[in-house]
Steps between C-alpha positions, in 0.01 A plus 500: 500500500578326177166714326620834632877413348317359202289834450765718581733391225212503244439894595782630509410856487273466767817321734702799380273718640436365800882446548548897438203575705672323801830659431356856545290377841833388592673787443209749662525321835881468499482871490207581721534236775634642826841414575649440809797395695349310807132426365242522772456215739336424826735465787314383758715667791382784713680712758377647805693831671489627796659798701598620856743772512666424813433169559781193576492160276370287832184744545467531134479123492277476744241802493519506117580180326318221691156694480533492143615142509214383717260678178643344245553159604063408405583661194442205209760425266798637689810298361755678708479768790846686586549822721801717587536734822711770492540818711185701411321283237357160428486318171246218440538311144205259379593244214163388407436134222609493159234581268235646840281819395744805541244776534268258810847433627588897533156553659531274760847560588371877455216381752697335745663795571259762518371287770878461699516873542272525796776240640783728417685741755298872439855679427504247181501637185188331270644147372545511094450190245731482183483230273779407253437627166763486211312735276500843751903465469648831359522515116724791505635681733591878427741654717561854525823679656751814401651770688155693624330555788294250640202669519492590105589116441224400711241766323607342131496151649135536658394692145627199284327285726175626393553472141621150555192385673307650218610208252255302415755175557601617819353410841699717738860659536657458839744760577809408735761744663246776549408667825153624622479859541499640845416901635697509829453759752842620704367716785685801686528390886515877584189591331301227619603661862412794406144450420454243748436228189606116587599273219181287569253803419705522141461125447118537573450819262675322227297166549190654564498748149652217286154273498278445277110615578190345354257799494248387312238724272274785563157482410360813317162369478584544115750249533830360679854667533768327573726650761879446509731626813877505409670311805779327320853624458580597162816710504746642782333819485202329650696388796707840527067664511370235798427653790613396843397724759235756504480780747282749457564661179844339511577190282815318527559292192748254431764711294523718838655178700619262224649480184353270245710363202410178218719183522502135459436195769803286549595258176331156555665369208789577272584509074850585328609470196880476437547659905271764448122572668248427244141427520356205337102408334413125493260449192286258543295341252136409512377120379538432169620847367795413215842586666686597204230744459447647802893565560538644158246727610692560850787586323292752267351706784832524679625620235269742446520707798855485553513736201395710765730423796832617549782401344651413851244206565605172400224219389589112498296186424578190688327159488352499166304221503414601134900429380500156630127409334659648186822265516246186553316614207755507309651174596185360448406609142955424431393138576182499291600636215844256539252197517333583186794565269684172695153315382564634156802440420448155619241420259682710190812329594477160682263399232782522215776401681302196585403411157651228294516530122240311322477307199215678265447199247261534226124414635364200366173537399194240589301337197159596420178270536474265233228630228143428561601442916152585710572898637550331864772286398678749357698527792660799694535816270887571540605857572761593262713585769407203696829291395734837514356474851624147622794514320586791742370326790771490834544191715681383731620166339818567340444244268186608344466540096283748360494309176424179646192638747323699112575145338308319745254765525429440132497106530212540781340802283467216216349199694213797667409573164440155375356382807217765444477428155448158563289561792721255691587692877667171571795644330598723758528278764901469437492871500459598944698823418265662233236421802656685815711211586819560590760634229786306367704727471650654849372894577224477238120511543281246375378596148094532515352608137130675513389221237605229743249291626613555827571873490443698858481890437796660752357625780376900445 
């Protein structure tokens, strides 16, 4: 550690550039990292549905929960088992051991109960596995609402949709407050009589032309055709053609004894915004997409097409997940940027209010070798700004005299010189400091001269 210090201060420009070289690194992956809110962690918690329309919480507890319980209890690492009953479904949640292998721990649990549904009741609907994961929460949520009909909201909901799940960034946009499209058929009791048609013979002419039929190909003997038979319901004028009686060369179709019209199923769910019906789009994200990024883009496309909506519709962004990771950025780089001025300040500051005025008394200069002294005992060769140096030494001895330490300094300089030009190192016994003894003088290193018999270069 002391060589890397050592050669960093005698290259400076090299340090310099380094230094800049890590700023800029710095910067790039401040900039480029992904950001997020709630960073991605393994919960090891998984939940287990299942449903039974119909069904009371005692025989939901006992035809659907203890099956599952009886599967799950030789899974290994199970911390915690709980299940809820309720009227028509069954919840199982699995808290598996900090720090146990999510994805095994999803396949068994996945296992398990692929294997409990041939212990189910057969009206059961298939049981589904869920496992907690922060990072599928909504980013952003666009909600969509005005004074329009509900079909046109739907149409522009289910076309922004699409774009939005052609983001790179995003994994999926869940709509809410939508409702399936339906064709329902009202038939006329009186012509039904008339032609002698029950509604069961309807149901079966409408089931049996709305399938689809695998015909395969035709072999040519030049090569193979495939063959395609229409048999799925594409509009209401395909219901209004079907035919459900035949006799002779009389066909009675479905427009003769019904009349078809397009609708929606009953609303499973509900969105309003300030009390009025609006439909909302969940954006998810997918791992490690950037969230600033991919809402800024969010926002883009939205606004894009509603340049071609009506003025009517009404577009508003709730939980913005990429507000609150902009607020924590920017406390974060406040703080940073507070630290560093705090730190200099402190040293431009503290260091002259904490400074004492100092005597600057003239330096006193050492004598020379006496003429005709051997080139060894010529002693230490003084820096000129060697006593400049000492006189403007700090210490924490309150008493200590600049004047006194250079005189003594000289006194000791003396005896060296004639002790080498006597050849008699018996001299410096009475001298321990000028040998790494212990100073004197209190806050002071021991004075060690490079012509000293017992000189030790410092340590590189």
């Amino acid at each position: 550690m002391h060589s890397l210090i050592s050669a960093s201060f005698s290259r400076v420009r090299t340090a310099l550039l380094v230094l800049v070289l890590i700023f800029i690194a710095g910067g790039y992956s401040y900039v480029t990292i992904p950001k997020e809110a709630a960073p991605e962690i393994d919960i090891p918690i998984f939940i287990v549905n299942v449903s039974y329309t119909g069904i009371s919480a005692e025989d939901s507890a006992r035809l659907l929960v203890e099956p599952l319980e009886r599967r799950f209890q030789t899974l290994q690492g199970v911390r915690r088992m709980n299940a809820q009953a309720g009227d028509g479904f069954a919840t199982v949640t699995l808290e598996f051991q900090p720090g146990y292998d999510q994805q095994q721990a999803l396949q068994s649990v996945r296992d398990e109960t692929s294997n409990a549904e041939a212990d189910l009741p057969g009206g059961a609907d298939p049981p589904t596995v869920r496992e907690i994961d922060v990072s599928i929460f909504p980013i952003l949520t666009v909600a969509l609402s005005g004074h329009v009909p509900e079909r046109e909201l739907i149409a522009i909901a289910r076309s922004l949709q699409e774009r939005l799940e052609a983001i790179t960034g995003v994994l999926q946009a869940d709509m809410s407050g939508d409702r399936d499209d339906l064709l329902e058929i009202i038939v006329d009791p009186l012509a039904m009589q008339s032609y002698g048609i029950s509604t069961g013979q309807i149901m079966q002419a409408v089931q049996n032309n709305n399938q689809l039929v695998a015909a395969g190909a035709f072999d040519t003997g030049e090569g193979r055709l495939g063959v395609t038979i229409p048999g799925t319901i594409q509009s209401i004028a395909d219901v209004l053609a079907m035919p459900v009686q035949v006799s002779g060369t009389t066909v009675v179709r479905v427009q003769d004894v019904a009349e078809v019209r397009q609708t929606f199923r009953d609303p499973a769910s509900f969105a309003r915004i300030d009390g009025q019906p609006s439909i909302g789009l969940d954006v998810r994200k997918v791992a490690g997409a950037n969230v600033i990024e991919t809402v800024a883009e969010v926002r883009a496309v939205v606004d894009e097409m509603q340049r071609d909506w009506s003025s009517a519709i009404r577009v508003d962004f709730t939980q913005d997940q990429a507000d609150d990771i902009q607020t924590l950025l920017s406390d974060l780089e406040n703080s940073v940027i507070a630290a560093v001025l705090l730190f200099q300040l402190y040293n431009v500051l503290g260091k002259k209010v904490g400074r004492q005025p100092e005597d600057n008394p003239k330096p006193v200069p050492l004598p020379a070798a006496p003429a005709g002294a051997p080139e060894a005992a010529r002693g230490p060769v003084v820096d000129p700004g060697l006593t400049a140096a000492i006189a403007g030494l700090k210490t924490r001895d309150p008493n200590f005299d600049p004047h006194r330490f250079l005189e003594g300094a000289r006194q000791a300089y003396e005896t060296i010189v004639r002790a080498y030009a006597k050849g008699d190192r018996d001299a410096l016994r009475p001298l321990p400091s000028l040998c790494g003894g212990k100073s004197r003088s209190r806050g002071h290193a021991a004075l060690s001269f490079p012509s000293s018999p017992c000189y030790q270069p410092p340590p590189s």
